[in-house]
C-alpha positions as CSV (number, residue, x, y, z in Angstrom):
1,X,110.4,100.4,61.8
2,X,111.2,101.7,64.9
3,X,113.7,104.1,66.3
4,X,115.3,105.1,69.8
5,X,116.7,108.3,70.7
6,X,118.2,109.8,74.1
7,X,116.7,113.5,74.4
8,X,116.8,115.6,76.9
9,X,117.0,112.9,79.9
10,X,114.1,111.1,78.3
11,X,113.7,108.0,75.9
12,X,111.4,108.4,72.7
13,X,110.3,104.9,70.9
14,X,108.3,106.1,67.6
15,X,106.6,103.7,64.8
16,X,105.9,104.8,61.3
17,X,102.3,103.4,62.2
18,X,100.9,103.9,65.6
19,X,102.1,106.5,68.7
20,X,105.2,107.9,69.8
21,X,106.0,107.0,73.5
22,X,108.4,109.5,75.5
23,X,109.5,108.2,79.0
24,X,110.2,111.2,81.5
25,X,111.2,110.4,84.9
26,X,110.0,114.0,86.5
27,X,106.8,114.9,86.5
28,X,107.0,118.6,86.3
29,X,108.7,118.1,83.2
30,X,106.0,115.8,81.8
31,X,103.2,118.2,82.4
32,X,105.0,121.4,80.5
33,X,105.5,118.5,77.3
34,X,101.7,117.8,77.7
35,X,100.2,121.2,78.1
36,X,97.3,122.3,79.8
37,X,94.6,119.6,80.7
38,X,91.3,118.8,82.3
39,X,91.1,116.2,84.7
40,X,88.4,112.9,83.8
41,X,88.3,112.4,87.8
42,X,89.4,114.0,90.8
43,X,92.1,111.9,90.8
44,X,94.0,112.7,87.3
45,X,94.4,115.9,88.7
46,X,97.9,117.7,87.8
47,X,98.1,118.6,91.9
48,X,97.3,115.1,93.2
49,X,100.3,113.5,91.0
50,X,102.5,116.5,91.9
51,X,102.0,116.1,95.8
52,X,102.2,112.0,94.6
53,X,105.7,112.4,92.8
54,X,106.8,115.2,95.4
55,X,106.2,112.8,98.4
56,X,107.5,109.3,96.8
57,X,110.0,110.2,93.9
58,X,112.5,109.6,96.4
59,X,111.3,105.9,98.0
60,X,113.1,103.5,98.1
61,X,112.4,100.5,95.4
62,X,110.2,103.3,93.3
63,X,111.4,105.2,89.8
64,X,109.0,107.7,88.8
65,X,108.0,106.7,84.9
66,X,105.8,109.1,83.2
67,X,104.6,108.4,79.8
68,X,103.8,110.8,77.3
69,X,101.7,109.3,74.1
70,X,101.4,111.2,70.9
71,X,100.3,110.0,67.6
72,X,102.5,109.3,65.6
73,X,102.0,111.0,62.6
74,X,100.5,114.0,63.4
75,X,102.0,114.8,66.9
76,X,98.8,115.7,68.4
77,X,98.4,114.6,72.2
78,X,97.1,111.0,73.1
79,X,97.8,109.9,76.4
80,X,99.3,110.8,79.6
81,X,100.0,107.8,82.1
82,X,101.5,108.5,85.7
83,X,104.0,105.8,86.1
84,X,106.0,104.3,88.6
85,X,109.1,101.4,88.3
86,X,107.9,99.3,91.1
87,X,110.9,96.8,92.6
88,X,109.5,93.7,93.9
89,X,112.5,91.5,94.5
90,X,114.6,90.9,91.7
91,X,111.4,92.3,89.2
92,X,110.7,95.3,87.8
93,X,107.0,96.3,87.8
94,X,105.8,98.7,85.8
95,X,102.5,100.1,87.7
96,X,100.4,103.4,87.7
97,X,101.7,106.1,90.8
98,X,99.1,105.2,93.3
99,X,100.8,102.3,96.5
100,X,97.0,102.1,97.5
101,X,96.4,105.6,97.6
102,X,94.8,106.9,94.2
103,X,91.4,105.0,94.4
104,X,91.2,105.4,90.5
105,X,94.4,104.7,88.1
106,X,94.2,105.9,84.7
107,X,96.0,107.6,81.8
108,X,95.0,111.9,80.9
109,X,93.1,111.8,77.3
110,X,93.8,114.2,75.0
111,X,92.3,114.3,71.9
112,X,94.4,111.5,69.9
113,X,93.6,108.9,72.4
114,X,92.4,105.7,71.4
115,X,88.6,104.8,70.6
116,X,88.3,101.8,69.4
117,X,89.9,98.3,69.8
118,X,92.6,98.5,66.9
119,X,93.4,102.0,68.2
120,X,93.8,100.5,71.5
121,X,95.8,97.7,70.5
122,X,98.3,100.1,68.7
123,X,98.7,101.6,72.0
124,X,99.1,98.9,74.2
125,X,101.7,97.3,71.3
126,X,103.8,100.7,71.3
127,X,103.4,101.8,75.6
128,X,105.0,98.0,76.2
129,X,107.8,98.2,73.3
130,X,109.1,101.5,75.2
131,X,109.0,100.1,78.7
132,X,110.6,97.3,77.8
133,X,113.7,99.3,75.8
134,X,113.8,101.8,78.8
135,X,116.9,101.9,80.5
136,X,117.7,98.4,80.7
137,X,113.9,97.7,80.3
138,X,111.0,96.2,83.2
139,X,109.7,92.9,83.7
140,X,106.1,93.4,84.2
141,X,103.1,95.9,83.9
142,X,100.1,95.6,86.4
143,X,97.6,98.2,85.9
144,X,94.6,97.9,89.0
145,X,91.7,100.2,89.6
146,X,90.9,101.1,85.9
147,X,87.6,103.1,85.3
148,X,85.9,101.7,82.5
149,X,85.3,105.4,81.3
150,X,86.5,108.4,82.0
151,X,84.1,111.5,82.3
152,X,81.4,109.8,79.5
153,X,85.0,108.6,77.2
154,X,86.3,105.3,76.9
155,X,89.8,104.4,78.6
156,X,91.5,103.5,75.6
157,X,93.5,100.5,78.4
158,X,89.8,99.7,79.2
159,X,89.1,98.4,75.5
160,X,91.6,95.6,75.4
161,X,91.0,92.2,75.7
162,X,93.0,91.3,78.2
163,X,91.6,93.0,81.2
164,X,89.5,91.7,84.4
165,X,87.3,92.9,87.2
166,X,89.4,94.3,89.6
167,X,88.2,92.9,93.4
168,X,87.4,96.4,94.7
169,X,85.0,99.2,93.1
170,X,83.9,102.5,93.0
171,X,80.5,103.9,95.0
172,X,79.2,106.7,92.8
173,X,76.5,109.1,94.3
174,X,74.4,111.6,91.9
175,X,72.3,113.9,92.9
176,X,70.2,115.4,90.6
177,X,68.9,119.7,91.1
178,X,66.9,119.1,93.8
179,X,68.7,117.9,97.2
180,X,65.8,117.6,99.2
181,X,64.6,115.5,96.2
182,X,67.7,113.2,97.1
183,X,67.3,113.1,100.3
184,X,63.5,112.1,100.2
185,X,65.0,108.7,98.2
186,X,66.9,107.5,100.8
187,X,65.5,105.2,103.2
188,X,63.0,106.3,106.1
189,X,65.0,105.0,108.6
190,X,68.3,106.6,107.7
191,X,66.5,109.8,107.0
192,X,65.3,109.6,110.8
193,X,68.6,108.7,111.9
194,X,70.6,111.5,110.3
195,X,67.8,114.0,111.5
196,X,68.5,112.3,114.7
197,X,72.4,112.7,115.1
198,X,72.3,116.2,114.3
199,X,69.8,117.2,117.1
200,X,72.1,115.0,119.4
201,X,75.4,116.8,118.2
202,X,73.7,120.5,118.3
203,X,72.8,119.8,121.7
204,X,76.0,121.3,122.4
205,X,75.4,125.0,121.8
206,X,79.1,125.5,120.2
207,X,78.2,122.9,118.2
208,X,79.0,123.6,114.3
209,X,79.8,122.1,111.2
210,X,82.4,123.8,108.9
211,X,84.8,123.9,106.0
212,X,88.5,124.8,106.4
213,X,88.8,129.0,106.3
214,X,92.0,128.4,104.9
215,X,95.4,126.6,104.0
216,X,96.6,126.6,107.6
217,X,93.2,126.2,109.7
218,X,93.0,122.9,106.8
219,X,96.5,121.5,107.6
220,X,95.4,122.0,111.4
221,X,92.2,119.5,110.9
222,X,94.2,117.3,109.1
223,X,96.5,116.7,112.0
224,X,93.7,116.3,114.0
225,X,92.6,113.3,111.2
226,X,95.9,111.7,111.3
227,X,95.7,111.7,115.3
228,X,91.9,110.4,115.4
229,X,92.4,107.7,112.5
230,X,96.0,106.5,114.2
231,X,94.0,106.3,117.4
232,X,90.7,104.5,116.5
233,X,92.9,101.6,114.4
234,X,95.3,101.3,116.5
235,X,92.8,100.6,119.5
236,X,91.2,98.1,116.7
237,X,94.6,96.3,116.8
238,X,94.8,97.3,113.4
239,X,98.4,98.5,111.3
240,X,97.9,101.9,110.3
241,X,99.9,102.4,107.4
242,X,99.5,106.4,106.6
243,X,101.2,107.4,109.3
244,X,104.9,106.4,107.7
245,X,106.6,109.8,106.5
246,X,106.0,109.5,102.4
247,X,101.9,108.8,103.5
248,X,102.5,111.6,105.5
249,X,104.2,113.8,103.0
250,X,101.5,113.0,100.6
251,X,98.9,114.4,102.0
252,X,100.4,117.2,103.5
253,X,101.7,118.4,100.0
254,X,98.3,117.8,98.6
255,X,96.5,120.1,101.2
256,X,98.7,123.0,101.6
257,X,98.9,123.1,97.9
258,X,95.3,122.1,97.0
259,X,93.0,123.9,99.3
260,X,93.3,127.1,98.2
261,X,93.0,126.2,94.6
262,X,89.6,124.8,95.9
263,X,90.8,121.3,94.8
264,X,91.7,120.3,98.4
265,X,88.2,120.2,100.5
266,X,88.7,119.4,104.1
267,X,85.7,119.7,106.5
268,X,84.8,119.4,110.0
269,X,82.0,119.1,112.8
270,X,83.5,121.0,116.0
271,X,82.3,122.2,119.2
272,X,84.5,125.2,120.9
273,X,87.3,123.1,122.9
274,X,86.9,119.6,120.2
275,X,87.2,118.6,116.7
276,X,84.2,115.9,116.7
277,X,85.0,114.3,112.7
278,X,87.2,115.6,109.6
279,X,86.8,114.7,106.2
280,X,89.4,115.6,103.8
281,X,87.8,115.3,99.6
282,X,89.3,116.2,96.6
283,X,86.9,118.3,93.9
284,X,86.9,119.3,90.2
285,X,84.1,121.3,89.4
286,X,81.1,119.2,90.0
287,X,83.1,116.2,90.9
288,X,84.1,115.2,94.4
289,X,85.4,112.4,96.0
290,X,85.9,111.3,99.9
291,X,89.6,110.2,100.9
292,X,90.0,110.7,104.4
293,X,87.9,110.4,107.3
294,X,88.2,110.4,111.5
295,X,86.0,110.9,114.2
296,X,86.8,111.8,118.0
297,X,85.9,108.4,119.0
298,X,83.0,106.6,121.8
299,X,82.3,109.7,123.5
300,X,80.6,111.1,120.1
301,X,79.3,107.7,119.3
302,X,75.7,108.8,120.1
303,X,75.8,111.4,117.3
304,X,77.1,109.0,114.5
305,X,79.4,111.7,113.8
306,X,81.1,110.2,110.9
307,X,78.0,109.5,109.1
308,X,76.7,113.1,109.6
309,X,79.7,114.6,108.4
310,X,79.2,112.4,105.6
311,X,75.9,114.3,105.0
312,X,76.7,117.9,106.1
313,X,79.3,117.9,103.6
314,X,77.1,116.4,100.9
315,X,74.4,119.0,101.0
316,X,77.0,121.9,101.6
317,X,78.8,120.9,98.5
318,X,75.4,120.2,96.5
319,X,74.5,124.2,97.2
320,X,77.7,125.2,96.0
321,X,77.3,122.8,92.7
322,X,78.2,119.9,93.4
323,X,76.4,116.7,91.8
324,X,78.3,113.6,91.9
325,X,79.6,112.8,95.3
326,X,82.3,109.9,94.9
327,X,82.7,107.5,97.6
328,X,85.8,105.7,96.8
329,X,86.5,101.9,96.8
330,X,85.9,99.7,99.9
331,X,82.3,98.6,100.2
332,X,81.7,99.7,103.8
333,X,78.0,99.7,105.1
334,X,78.3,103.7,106.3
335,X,78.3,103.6,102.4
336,X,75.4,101.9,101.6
337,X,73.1,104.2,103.3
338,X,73.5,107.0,101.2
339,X,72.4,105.2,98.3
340,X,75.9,105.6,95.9
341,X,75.8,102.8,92.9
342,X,78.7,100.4,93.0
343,X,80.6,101.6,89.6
344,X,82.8,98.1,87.9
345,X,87.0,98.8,87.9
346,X,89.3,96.7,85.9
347,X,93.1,95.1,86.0
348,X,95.5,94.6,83.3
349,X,98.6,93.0,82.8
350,X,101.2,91.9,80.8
351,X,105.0,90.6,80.9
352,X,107.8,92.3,79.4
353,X,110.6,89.9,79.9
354,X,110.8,86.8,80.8
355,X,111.4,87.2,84.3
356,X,107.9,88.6,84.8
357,X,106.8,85.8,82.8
358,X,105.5,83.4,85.5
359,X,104.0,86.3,87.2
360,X,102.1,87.3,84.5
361,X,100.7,83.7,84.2
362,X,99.8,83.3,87.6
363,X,98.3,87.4,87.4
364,X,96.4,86.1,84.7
365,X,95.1,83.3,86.4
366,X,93.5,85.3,89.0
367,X,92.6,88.1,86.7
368,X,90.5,84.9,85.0
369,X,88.9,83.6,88.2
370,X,87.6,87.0,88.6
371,X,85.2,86.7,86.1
372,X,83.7,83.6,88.1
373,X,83.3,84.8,91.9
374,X,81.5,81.6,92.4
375,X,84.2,79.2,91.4
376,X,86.9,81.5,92.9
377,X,85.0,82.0,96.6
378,X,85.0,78.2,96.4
379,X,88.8,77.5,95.3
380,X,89.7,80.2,98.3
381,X,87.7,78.1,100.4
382,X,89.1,74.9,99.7
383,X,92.5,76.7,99.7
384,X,91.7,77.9,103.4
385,X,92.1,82.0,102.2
386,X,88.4,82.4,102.5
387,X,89.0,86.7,102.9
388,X,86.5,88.8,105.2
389,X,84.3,91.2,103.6
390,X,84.9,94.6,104.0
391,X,81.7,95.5,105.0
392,X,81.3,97.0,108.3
393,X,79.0,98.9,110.6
């Protein structure tokens, strides 16, 4: 049996067998029902969906949605999921708070979650029952960029049948104790060339790398990343999306909020009269992951000063106890060199009307081909949308 109930500006669909799903359309108020919580990844961090819901709430064509799973029986916590009501056309699209700018998307654990397939199953049945009874209900859920686990735990939307590789993946770096260890494993030739650019750069006698002293001096450097990455893909002829005002907001939020905390982690190579490269990371204890990066452009070129950032900030973080450096998705060269190992993400979907119906289908169609990247490299072909890789210098 299952009941509805209007509470407190939120919807509650509960099953005699199974979880109780409450939909809460502010995120503040979805946190103090949850409770304190750790983070699985820098990313399901309580400040990264604040500054998220803080900088978007109010876009037009998205509804936050957040979703607060209990068991059903017993009450205990099971699952928080950072939501959004997507518009796309005459649709409704149920998708996790991220417009291609959380790298990982994934519900908070607590300790009812799911661990198993029937658990899981149970899950999935009684999330999609709610989203289709809220307010007026939503035609489609599409879930992308799904860790398959989640600080050594399953994701419970990771066990179900129904998902597929995603076409994009994480780059995981771990570094053990001993950093010189590390740095002995990577190949001879980048080992020269990293020696290499930092001779170059400290040829200046200013030159210096650094982190942020504080909030302000942090929120400084990032205008100077917003500035150097508009610049550099503009001159590529590139759209620059991050420069629109809720991109903007976003990051703004998440620094002057974050760095203090220590969660926010911007860093910089500078000289006295020049900021040569930035790179803004969010960490969690031993956790960190890369999110921004700019460099001052050909005139630094020499010096590879995006690379060496790279590594400065790596073995500044490592003394400070650091161990697993995340490189985000995007298989970019720059990456390779540093030796991270490619880490598998997954989609789901599902239709909740029959609206989102033929989308589903043709979703699931490509979810399918995924698991074939022969066959599907040769249908894009033959389609003529053969895709570039994204591997670059």
């Amino acid at each position: 049996m299952t009941t509805a109930v209007e509470k407190f500006g939120a919807r509650v669909a509960s099953y005699a067998v199974g979880y109780r799903v409450e939909l809460v359309s502010d995120w503040a108020q979805a946190v103090a029902r949850w409770g304190a919580f750790e983070p699985l990844t820098a990313f399901q961090h309580p400040q990264w969906y604040a500054s998220w819901y803080r900088a978007f709430a109010s876009t037009e064509g998205v509804a936050p949605l957040i979703a607060v799973v209990s068991d059903a029986a017993t009450g205990e916590r099971a699952a928080l999921l950072p939501l959004i009501c997507h518009r796309q056309g005459g649709l409704r699209i149920i998708e996790f708070a991220d417009v291609n700018l959380t790298d990982f998307n994934a519900p908070l654990l607590g300790p009812a979650a799911p661990r198993d397939h029937v658990a899981a199953w149970q899950f999935w049945r009684d999330l999609r029952t709610a989203l289709r009874q809220w307010q007026g209900g939503a035609d489609l859920i599409r879930f992308r960029k799904m860790p398959l686990k989640l600080a050594g735990r399953a994701n419970p939307l990771a066990l179900l049948g129904g998902v597929a590789p995603s076409i994009v993946n994480g780059n995981l770096l771990t570094i053990g104790d001993d950093h010189n260890a590390w740095r002995y494993e990577l190949d001879r030739k980048v080992r020269k060339e990293l020696g290499r650019s930092w001779r170059v750069f400290t040829r200046e006698p200013s030159a210096a790398f650094k982190f942020a002293a504080d909030t302000g001096e942090a929120l400084d450097l990032l205008s100077v990343t917003e500035a150097q990455q508009g610049d550099r893909l503009l001159g590529l002829g590139l759209n620059y999306v991050l420069d629109n005002a809720d991109c903007t907001a976003f990051y703004r939020d998440l620094v002057r909020e974050g760095t203090d905390r220590g969660y926010a982690v911007m860093t910089a190579l500078t000289t006295s009269d020049e900021v040569v490269a930035t790179l803004l990371g969010v960490r969690t204890g031993s956790r960190y992951i890369m999110i921004r990066i700019s460099n001052a452009g050909e005139k630094w070129s020499t010096c590879s000063p995006g690379r060496l950032i790279i590594d400065r900030t790596i073995e500044a973080l490592h003394k400070d106890g650091v161990r697993e450096f995340e490189f985000s998705i995007g298989n970019y060269s720059y990456k390779r060199r540093f030796g991270p190992q490619r880490t598998p993400l997954v989609d789901l979907g599902a239709a909740l009307s029959w609206r989102g119906q033929p989308l589903a289908l043709r979703d699931r169609a490509v979810l399918a081909l995924r698991h074939y990247p022969k066959l599907s490299a040769r249908l894009k072909q033959a389609l003529g949308k053969a895709t570039p890789s994204r591997e670059e210098d």
